[in-house]
C-alpha positions in Angstrom: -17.0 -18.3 1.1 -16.3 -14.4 2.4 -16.9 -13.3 -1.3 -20.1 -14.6 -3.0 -19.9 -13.4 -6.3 -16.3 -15.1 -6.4 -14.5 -11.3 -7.2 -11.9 -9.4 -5.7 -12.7 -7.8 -2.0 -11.0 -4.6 -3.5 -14.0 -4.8 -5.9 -16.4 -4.1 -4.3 -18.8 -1.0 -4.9 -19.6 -0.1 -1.6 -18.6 3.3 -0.6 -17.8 3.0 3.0 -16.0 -1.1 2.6 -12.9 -0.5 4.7 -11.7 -3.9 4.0 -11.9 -3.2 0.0 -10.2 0.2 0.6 -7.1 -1.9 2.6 -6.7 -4.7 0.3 -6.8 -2.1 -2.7 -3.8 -0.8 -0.7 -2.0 -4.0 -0.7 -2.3 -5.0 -3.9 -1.0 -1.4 -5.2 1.8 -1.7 -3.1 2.4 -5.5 -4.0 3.6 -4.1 -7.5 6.1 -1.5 -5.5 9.9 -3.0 -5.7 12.0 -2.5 -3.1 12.4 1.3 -1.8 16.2 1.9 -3.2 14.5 1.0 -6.5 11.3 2.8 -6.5 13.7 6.0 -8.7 15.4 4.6 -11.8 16.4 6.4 -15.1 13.6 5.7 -16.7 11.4 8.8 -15.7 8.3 7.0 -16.3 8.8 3.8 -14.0 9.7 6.0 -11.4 6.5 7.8 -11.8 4.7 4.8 -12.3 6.4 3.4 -8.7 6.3 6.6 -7.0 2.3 7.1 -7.5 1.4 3.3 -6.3 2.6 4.2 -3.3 0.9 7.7 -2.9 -2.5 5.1 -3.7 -2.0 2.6 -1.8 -0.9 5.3 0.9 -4.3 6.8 0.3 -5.8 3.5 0.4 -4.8 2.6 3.5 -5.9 6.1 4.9 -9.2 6.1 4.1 -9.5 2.6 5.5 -8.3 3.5 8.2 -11.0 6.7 8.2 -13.6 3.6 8.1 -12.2 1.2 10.1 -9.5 1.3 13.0 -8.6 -1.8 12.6 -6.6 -1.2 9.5 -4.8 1.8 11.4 -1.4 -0.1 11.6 -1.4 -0.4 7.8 -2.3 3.1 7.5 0.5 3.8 9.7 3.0 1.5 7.7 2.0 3.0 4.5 2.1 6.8 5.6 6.3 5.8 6.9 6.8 4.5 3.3 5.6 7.2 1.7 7.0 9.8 3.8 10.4 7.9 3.0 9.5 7.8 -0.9 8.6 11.5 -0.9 11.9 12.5 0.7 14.2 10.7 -1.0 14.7 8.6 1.8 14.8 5.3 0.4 17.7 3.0 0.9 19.3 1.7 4.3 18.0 0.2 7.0 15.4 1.9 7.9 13.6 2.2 4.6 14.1 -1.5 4.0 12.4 -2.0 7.4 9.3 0.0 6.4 9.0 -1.4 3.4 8.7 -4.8 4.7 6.6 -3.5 7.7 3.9 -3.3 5.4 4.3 -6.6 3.5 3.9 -8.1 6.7 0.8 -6.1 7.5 -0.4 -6.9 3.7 0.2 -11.0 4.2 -3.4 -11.7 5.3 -4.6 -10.2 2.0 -3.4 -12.7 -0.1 -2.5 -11.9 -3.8 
């Protein structure tokens, strides 16, 4: 068993756990729809949307900061955001980024 105590790795309460930091990242952006949907009408949804992935952007980051093993994720989640923040978020190339990084978040399980 990697986990002991039976809870979440992104549980844990150990201030320098890279691992926590990246699957806290994934399971953030698990709960982000596809990137042409991230802005709806609905102010608040798009809020919601919009600030998982500035968390699970900053999630990755600082695992990253720990670890540079999670740098690809980093990397991943730093395009997405960078497409969310611009408005950037249908076609190709968003698509692509966005499943970039639920291929780099598969390992983590749900």
């Amino acid at each position: 068993m990697l986990w002991a105590d039976g809870g979440s790795p992104a549980s844990s309460t150990d201030p320098d756990d890279a691992r926590a930091d990246a699957v806290g990242a994934c399971q953030a952006f698990r709960r982000v729809p596809e990137l042409s949907t991230v802005f709806s009408d609905f102010k608040n949804t798009s809020q919601s949307r919009y600030e998982r992935v500035e968390a699970a952007a900053a999630l990755a980051q600082s695992a990253a900061a720990l670890d540079d093993r999670y740098e690809d994720l980093d990397k991943a989640l730093q395009n997405v955001r960078q497409h969310v923040v611009t408005y950037n978020v249908k076609g190709a190339e968003a698509k692509s980024a966005h499943e970039k990084v639920r291929s780099l978040c598969a390992p983590y399980g749900d």
